[in-house]
Structures are given as C-alpha cells and as structure tokens.
C-alpha positions as CSV (number, residue, x, y, z in Angstrom):
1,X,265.7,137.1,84.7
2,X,264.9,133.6,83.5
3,X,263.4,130.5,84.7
4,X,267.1,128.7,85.4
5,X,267.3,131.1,88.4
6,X,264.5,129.5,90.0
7,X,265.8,125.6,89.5
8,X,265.2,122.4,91.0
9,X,265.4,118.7,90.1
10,X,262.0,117.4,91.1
11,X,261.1,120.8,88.7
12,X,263.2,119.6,86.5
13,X,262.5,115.9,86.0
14,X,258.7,116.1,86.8
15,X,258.5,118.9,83.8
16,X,260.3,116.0,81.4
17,X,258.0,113.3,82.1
18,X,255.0,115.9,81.8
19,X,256.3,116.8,78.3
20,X,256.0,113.5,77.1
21,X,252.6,112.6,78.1
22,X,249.3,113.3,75.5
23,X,246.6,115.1,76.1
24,X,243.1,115.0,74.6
25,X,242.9,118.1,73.1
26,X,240.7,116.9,70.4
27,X,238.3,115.6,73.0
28,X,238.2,119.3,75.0
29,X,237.1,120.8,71.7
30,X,234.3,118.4,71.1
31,X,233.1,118.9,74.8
32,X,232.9,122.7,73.9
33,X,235.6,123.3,76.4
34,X,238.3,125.0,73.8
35,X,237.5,126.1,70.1
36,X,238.8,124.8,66.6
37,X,241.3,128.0,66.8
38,X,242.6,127.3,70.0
39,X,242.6,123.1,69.0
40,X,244.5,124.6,65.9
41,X,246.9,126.2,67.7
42,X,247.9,123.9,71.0
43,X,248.6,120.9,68.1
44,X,251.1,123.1,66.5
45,X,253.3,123.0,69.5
46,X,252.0,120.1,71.0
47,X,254.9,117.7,72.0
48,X,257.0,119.4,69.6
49,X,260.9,119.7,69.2
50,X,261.8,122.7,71.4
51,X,263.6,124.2,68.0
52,X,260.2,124.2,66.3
53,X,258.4,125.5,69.3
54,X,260.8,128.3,69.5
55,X,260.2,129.3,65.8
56,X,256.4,129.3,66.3
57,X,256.3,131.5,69.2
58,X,259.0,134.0,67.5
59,X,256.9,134.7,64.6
60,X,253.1,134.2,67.0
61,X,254.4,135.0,70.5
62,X,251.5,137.0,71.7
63,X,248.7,134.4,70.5
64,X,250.6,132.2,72.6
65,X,251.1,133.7,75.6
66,X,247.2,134.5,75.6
67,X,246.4,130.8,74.4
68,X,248.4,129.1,77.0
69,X,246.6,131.6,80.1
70,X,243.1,131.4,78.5
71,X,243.6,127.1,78.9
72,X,244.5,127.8,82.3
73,X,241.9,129.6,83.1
74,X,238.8,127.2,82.1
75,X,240.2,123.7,81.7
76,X,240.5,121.9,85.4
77,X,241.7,118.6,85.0
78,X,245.2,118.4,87.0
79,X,247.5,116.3,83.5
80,X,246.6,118.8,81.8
81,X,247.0,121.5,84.1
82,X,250.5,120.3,84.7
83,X,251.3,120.2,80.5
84,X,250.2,123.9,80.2
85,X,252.4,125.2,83.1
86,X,255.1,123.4,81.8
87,X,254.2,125.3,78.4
88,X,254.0,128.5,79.9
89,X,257.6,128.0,81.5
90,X,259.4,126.5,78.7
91,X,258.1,129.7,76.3
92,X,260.1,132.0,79.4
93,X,262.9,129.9,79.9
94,X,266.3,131.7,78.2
95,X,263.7,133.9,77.1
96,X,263.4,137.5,78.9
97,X,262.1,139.1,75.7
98,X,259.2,137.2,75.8
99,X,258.3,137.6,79.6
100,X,256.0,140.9,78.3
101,X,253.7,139.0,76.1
102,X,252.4,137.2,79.4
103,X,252.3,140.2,81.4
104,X,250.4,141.7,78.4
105,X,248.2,139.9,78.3
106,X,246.0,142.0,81.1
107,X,244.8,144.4,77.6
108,X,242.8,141.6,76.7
109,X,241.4,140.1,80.2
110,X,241.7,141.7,83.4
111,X,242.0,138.7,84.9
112,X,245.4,137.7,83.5
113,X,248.3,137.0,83.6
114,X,248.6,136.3,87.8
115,X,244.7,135.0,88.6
116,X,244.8,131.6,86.6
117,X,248.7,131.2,88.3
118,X,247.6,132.5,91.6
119,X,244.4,129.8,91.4
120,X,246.9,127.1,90.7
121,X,248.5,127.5,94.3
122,X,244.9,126.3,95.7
123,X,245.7,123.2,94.0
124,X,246.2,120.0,95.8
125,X,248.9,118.4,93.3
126,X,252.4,119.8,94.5
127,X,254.0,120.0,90.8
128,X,251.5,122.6,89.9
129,X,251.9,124.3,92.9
130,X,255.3,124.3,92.9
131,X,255.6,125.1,88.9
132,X,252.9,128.0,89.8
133,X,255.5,130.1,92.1
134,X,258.1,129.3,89.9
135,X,256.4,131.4,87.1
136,X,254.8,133.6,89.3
137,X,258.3,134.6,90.7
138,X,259.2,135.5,87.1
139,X,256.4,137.4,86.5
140,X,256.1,139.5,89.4
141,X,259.7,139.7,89.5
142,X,259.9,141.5,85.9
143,X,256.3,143.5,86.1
144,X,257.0,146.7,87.1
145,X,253.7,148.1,87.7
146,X,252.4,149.0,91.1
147,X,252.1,145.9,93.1
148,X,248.3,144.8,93.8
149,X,248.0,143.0,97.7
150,X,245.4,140.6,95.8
151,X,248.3,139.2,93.8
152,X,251.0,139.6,96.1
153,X,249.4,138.0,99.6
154,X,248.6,134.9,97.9
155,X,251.7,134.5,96.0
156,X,253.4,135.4,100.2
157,X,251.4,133.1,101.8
158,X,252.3,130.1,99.4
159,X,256.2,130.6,100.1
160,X,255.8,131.2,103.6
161,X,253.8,127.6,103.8
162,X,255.9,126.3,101.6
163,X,259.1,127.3,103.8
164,X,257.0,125.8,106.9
165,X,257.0,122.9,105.0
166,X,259.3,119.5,105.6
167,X,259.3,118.7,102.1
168,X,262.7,119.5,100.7
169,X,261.3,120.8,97.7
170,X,259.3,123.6,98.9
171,X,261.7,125.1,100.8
172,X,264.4,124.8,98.0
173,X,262.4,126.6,96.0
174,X,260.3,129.4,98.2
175,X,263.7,130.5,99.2
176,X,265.3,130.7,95.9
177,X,262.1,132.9,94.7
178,X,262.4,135.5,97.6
179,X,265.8,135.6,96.5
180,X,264.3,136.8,93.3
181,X,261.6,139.3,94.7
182,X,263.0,140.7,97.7
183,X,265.4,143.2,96.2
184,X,262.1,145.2,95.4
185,X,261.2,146.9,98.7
186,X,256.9,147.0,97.9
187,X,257.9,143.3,98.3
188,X,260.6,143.2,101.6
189,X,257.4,145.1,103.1
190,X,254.6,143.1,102.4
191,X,257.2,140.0,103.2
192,X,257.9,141.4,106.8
193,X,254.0,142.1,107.4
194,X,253.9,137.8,107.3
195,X,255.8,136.6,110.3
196,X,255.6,133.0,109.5
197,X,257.7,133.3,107.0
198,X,260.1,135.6,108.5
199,X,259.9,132.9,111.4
200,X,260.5,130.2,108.9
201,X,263.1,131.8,107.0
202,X,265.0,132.0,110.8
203,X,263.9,128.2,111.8
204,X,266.1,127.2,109.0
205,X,269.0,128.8,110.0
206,X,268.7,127.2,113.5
207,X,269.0,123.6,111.8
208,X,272.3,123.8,110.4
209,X,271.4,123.6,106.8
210,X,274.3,123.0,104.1
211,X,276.4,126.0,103.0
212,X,273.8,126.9,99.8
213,X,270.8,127.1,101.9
214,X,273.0,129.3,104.6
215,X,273.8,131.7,101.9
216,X,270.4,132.0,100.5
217,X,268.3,132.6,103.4
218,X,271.7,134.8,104.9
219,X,270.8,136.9,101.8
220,X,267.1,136.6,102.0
221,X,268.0,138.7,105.4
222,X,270.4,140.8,104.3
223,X,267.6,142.0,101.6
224,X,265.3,142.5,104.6
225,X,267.3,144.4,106.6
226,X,267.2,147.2,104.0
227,X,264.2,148.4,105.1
228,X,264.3,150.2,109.0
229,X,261.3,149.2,110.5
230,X,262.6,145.2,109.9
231,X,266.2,146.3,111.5
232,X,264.5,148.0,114.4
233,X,262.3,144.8,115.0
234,X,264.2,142.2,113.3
235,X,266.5,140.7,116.6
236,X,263.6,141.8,119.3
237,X,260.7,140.2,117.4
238,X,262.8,136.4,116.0
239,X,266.5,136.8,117.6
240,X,268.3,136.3,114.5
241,X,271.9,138.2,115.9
242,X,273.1,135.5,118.2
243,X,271.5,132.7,115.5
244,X,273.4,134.8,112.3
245,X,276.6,134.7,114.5
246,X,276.9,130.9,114.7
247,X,276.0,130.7,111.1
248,X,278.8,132.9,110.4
249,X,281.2,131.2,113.3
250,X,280.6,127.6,111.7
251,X,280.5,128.8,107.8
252,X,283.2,127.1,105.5
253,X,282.1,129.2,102.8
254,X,283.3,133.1,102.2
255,X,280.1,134.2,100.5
256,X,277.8,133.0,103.8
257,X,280.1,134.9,106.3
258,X,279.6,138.1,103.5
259,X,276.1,137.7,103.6
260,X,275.8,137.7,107.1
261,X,278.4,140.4,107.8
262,X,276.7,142.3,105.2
263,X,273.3,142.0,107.7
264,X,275.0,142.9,110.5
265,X,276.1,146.0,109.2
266,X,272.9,147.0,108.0
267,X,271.6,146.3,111.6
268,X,274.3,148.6,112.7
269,X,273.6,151.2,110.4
270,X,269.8,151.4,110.5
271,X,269.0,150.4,113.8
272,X,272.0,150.5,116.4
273,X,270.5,150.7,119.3
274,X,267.8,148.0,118.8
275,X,271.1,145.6,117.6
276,X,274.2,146.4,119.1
277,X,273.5,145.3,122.7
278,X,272.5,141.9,121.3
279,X,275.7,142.0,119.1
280,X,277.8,142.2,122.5
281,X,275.7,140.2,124.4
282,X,276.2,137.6,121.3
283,X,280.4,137.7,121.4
284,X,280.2,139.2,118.1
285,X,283.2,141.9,118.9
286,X,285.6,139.2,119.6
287,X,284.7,137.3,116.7
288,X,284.7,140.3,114.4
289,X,288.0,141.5,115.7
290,X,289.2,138.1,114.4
291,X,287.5,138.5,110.6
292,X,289.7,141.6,110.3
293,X,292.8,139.5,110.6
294,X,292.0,136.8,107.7
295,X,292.5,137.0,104.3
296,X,289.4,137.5,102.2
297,X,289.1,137.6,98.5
298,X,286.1,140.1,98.6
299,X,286.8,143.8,100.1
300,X,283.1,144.5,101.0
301,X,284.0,142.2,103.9
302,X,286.9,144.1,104.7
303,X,285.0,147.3,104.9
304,X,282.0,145.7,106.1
305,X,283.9,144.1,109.0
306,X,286.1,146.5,110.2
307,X,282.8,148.9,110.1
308,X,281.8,146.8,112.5
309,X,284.3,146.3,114.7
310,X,284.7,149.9,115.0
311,X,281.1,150.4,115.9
312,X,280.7,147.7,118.3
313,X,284.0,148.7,120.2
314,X,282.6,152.3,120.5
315,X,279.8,151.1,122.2
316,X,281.9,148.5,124.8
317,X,284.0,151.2,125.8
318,X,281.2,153.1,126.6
319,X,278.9,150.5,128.6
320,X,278.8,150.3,132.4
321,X,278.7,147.1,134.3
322,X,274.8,147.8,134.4
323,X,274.7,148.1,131.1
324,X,276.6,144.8,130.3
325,X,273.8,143.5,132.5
326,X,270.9,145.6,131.1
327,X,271.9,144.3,127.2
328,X,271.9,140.5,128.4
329,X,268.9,140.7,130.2
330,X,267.0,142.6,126.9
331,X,268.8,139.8,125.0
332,X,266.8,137.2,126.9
333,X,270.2,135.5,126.6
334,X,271.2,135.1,130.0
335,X,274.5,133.3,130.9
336,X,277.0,133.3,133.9
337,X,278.6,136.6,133.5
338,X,280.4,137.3,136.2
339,X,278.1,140.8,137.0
340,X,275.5,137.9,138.3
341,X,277.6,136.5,141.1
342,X,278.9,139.1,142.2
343,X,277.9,140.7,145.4
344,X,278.9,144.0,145.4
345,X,277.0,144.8,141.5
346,X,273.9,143.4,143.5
347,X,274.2,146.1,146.4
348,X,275.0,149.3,144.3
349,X,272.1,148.0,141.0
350,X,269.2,145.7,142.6
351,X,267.2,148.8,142.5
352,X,267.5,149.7,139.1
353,X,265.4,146.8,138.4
354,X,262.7,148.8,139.3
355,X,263.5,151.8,137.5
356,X,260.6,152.9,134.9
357,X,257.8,150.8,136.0
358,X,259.8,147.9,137.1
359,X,260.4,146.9,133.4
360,X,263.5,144.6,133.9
361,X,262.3,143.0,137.1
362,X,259.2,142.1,134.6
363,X,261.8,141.5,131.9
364,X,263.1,138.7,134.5
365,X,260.1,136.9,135.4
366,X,258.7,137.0,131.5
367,X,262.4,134.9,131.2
368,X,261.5,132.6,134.1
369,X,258.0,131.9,132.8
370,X,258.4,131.5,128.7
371,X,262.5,130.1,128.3
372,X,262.8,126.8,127.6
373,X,266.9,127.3,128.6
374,X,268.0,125.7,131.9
375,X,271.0,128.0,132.3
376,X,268.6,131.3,131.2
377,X,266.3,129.9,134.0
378,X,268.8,129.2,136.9
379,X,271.0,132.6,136.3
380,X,267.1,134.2,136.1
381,X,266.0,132.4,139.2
382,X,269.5,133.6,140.8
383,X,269.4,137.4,140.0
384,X,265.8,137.2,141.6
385,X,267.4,136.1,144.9
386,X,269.6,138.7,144.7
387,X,267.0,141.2,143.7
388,X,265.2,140.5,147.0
389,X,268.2,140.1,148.9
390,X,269.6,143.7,148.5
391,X,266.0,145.3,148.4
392,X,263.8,144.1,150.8
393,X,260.5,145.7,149.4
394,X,261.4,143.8,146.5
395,X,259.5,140.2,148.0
396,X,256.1,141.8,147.5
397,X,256.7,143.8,144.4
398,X,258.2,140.4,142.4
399,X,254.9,138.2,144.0
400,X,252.6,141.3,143.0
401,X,253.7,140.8,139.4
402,X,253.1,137.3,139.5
403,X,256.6,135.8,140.1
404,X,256.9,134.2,143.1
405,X,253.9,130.7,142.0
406,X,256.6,130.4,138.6
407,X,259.8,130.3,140.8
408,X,258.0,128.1,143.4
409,X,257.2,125.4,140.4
410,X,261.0,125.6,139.2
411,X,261.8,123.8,142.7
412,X,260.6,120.7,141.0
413,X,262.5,121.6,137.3
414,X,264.3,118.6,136.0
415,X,267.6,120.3,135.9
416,X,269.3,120.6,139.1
417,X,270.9,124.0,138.8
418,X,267.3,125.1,137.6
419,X,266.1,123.6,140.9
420,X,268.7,124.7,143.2
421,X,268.7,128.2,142.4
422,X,265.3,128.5,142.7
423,X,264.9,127.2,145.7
424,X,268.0,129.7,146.9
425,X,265.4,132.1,145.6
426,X,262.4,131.1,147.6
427,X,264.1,130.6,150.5
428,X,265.0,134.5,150.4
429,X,261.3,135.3,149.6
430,X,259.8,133.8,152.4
431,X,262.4,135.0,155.3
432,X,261.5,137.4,157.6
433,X,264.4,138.9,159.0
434,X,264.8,140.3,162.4
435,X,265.7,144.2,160.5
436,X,262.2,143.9,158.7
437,X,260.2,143.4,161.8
C-alpha cells in the first residue's frame, strides 16, 4: 500500500505550497532545539528536487525515518510541523519498501513511530490533522504486530469525528482510510465498539452522496459485516437494510449495487434471522428477483444475488400473516399493509401482542413515542385501536405501560392522519361498553 490510495486535493495542493515554504532550521539549532547532526541532515533534503531526495534516503533511509519522527516529536511550531509531515509522506509515497524503516523505528524509542502522529491529531490546524491520518493509515495499515488500543482509539476517534464532520475534506478522507484498515478484523472490531462512526458512516448514506462516496462507505459495510456480532446488530442497532436498499435501487453504478449486494448476503449468511425480516419488510425480494434478470459484467453479483433471492423467498413462503405483521412491526417500518386494516387479522392476532411479556404491544407504543414518521405514527396509533377493540383488557394493560398520555398528545399532531387515527384510538380507550359492565 502507498500514500496515493489515501488521496485528496486539499492534501494534495496544501502539501505543494508547504514544500515550498523555508523553515529556520538554522535558528532551531541555535535555540538548542535540534543538534548540528540533525541541522546537517534536514539541509540535505531540505526543499530538494524529489530525484535527489530519493537518492539520499536509498543510500540513508533509516537515519531518515528516525530524523524526520524525532523533529516531530520535540519541535511544536505548526509551519514546521506541516513541512515535516509532508516529509514523512513524500519518503512513503510509491514507496512500500520503505514503510519498515518508520515502523522500525520503535528499536530505538518506544515512543515511535504512532505517538508523535497520534499527538498531531490533537492539533488545531486541519492540514496536520488531516496529513496525520493519512500516514497513520499507512502505517497501521502495513504493521503487522498486535494492535495496541492506545494507538488504535485515538487514530478511531479522529475518523469517526472527522466523518461527523461537514467539511468535505474530512469525510473524503476518514472514509477512504477505513477502506484501508478495515479488511483487518482487530480493526472491524475495535471500529464497531465506536458507534458514532458506525452512525456516521450510515448518515451518509441517508444524504444521497455521489456514486464514489456510495461505493466507498457500501464497502466500508460490506468489510463490517464480516464479523457476526456486527451482522447480528448491524440493522437492529442503525437500520442500514431498508437505507442499503435505496442505495442500491437509485445506484447508476455496477460496483455500488455489488457492494451492497455483497452486504446483504453477508447479513444473510451470518445473521438471517436478525436480517431477513427487515429484508422483506424492505421490498428487497421483489427488487432482488429483478437483479437476477439484468446483465452484469461481474458474476459475484450473479451468485450473490440469486443467493439471495433464494434465501429470502424461502423465508416468504414460510411466513404467516402474523408474521408479515410481526417483521414490520420489529422493523419499526410501519406502513399500510393491508394485515392492518383488516378486521378479521385483528380478531384471530390482537392477543398475540401480548404474548411473552407483552413485547410487541411495547414494541408499539416505543414507535408512537420515539418516530419522527407520520405514516409509522398513524398505522401505530391505528393497530392500538384495534388492539383494544378485539381485547378489551387490553385499555388498562396499554395505559399501564404508559401509552395511553402519548396517543392522547397525538390528537393535536400536525398531520391529519396522525391526528385522526389517534383520536379513533382514544375514542376506543375510553368507551365503556354495555358487555364490559
């Protein structure tokens, strides 16, 4: 791996400028902040052609790679900072056989190569962050030593800010170096254990980005999902099926729908159960069963697709109409089915909404207090008036658990289905009819 993998123009045209610029050198060494070798050394490649750099470090690589960390280390001011990062990643760039002199450089100070780098993303300039990760990602990336959580959390934290962040920039570049890391599973683990940036990774997504970025963070996920305990949680934890669908409905670009067929299938395989109700709930068999009649240019899709659509019919054929209901409500993506209006599904399953501690009646109040969607709220609001009207016990059991103040306050939503159905609702809470006295 080499610096071009991580690439960006700010990067790029920052690190030009930065080459160009002087820096006293001469006047560090007679503060007694460098020595006469080290002076002696940083002149000889000191705004140098890059042919006579290269020449210099083929023959002194290692004095180098140690010179450029030790400046690192003790000089502060940002310039020159920002010339000796640019150093560090112009000696890696095309260069993979020189990569080991940096991480070598741990023989001679324990505190090197990654705790000068690491210090640098506690800077406030955003070049030297940003240059930081870059090299960071290459070194971490190449070291194959046992990962230490000192050098990794930091390093986390910064991308996961970073892809917070509205600046362009920073998320063009965190991405691109999870890219790099991820297919290392110490790393997909110590990634997962940092949800905002497994919530920022799915925030993009949810913005429509171009096709690049789709790709990227589609195979940030697809890397994840290697690892069972993220496929288990994945969906439940940041709902990424029905948000990976529309990626994949709207994608002009083969490689994104690969990427995220490619995820799906490693949801399938690792966790089905926690997945493929959401898949259905999502419309993903009909638009899966439509895949397998294009053309594609790659055959993982083929396989990867058909896989799927052999998988997901499986479980269709096998789902009741409770069930239907059951993986919608889980889902949290409520819609109007046609299970919810229809009379007869209320009579024969209102009281399975009680079954095991009343978990889905709680599922549906959790719904009507924390979803922000007017149609999850109305068709919510609506299978609560059915609840109670096909199980009459069911008035006191949903105002026990806290429902009935929430569907009250609905009455006054902003959206008029919102407020209609819930006041269908609480007009069926507070009857009393003539059976029940």
């Amino acid at each position: 791996m080499s610096i071009p993998l991580v690439s960006n123009s700010y990067l790029d045209e920052t690190s030009a400028k930065i080459r160009s610029k002087p820096v006293p050198w001469e006047g560090y060494q007679r503060a007694g902040l460098i020595t006469g070798e080290e002076l002696a050394l940083i002149k000889r490649v000191d705004r140098q052609p890059r042919a006579k750099i290269d020449s210099i470090l083929l023959s002194d690589g290692q004095s180098y790679a140690l010179l450029y960390l030790r400046l690192l280390k003790k000089l502060q001011r940002v310039d020159t900072q920002q010339c000796i990062l640019v150093l560090i990643a112009d000696a890696i760039a095309d260069h993979e056989e020189r990569i080991p002199l940096f991480i070598r450089s741990q023989e001679h100070d324990s505190d090197l190569p990654f705790g000068p780098l690491l210090r640098m993303l506690e800077s406030q300039d955003d070049f030297i962050q940003l240059k930081a990760v870059q090299i960071l990602t290459i070194l971490l990336s190449f070291d194959s030593s046992p990962l230490r959580p000192q050098q990794l959390q930091p390093f986390l934290s910064t991308l996961a800010a970073f892809i917070s962040n509205t600046s362009p920039h920073k998320r063009d570049i965190a991405v691109q170096c999870l890219e790099a890391v991820l297919p290392r599973p110490e790393y997909r683990k110590a990634a997962w254990a940092i949800s905002p940036l497994i919530s920022g990774l799915v925030d993009i997504l949810k913005y429509n980005p171009g096709p690049q970025m789709s790709y990227q963070v589609g195979f940030c996920i697809w890397l994840l999902t290697f690892e069972e305990e993220v496929a288990q949680e994945i969906n439940k934890k940041f709902d990424v099926v029905p948000i990976l669908t529309n990626v994949a409905q709207n994608a002009v670009k083969e490689k994104v729908i690969r990427v995220v067929v490619a995820s799906f299938r490693n949801l399938v395989s690792q966790a089905p159960s926690a997945n493929l109700p959401a898949m259905l709930v999502a419309q993903l068999l009909p638009f899966v069963k439509n895949l397998c009649t294009r053309k594609w240019s790659d055959e993982d899709i083929i396989e990867d697709v058909q896989y799927l659509r052999d998988e997901l019919n499986a479980r269709f054929q096998s789902m009741t109409t409770y069930d239907e209901y059951s993986s919608e409500l889980i889902s949290g993506h409520l819609s109007w089915t046609p299970v919810h209006e229809s009379d007869l599904f209320w009579k024969e399953n209102a009281t399975k909404l009680n079954d095991k501690d009343y978990t889905q009646l709680k599922l549906l109040i959790q719904l009507l207090k924390e979803s922000g969607d007017p149609t999850v709220l109305a068709v919510a609001a609506h299978d609560i008036g059915q609840y109670v009207k096909h199980y009459e016990r069911g008035k006191k059991v949903f105002t026990d658990l806290g429902g009935k103040t929430r569907v009250m306050e609905l009455m006054t939503h902003e959206n008029p289905d919102v407020r209609y159905q819930a006041l269908i609702s609480v007009q069926r809470l507070v009857s009393h009819p003539w059976a029940a006295v």
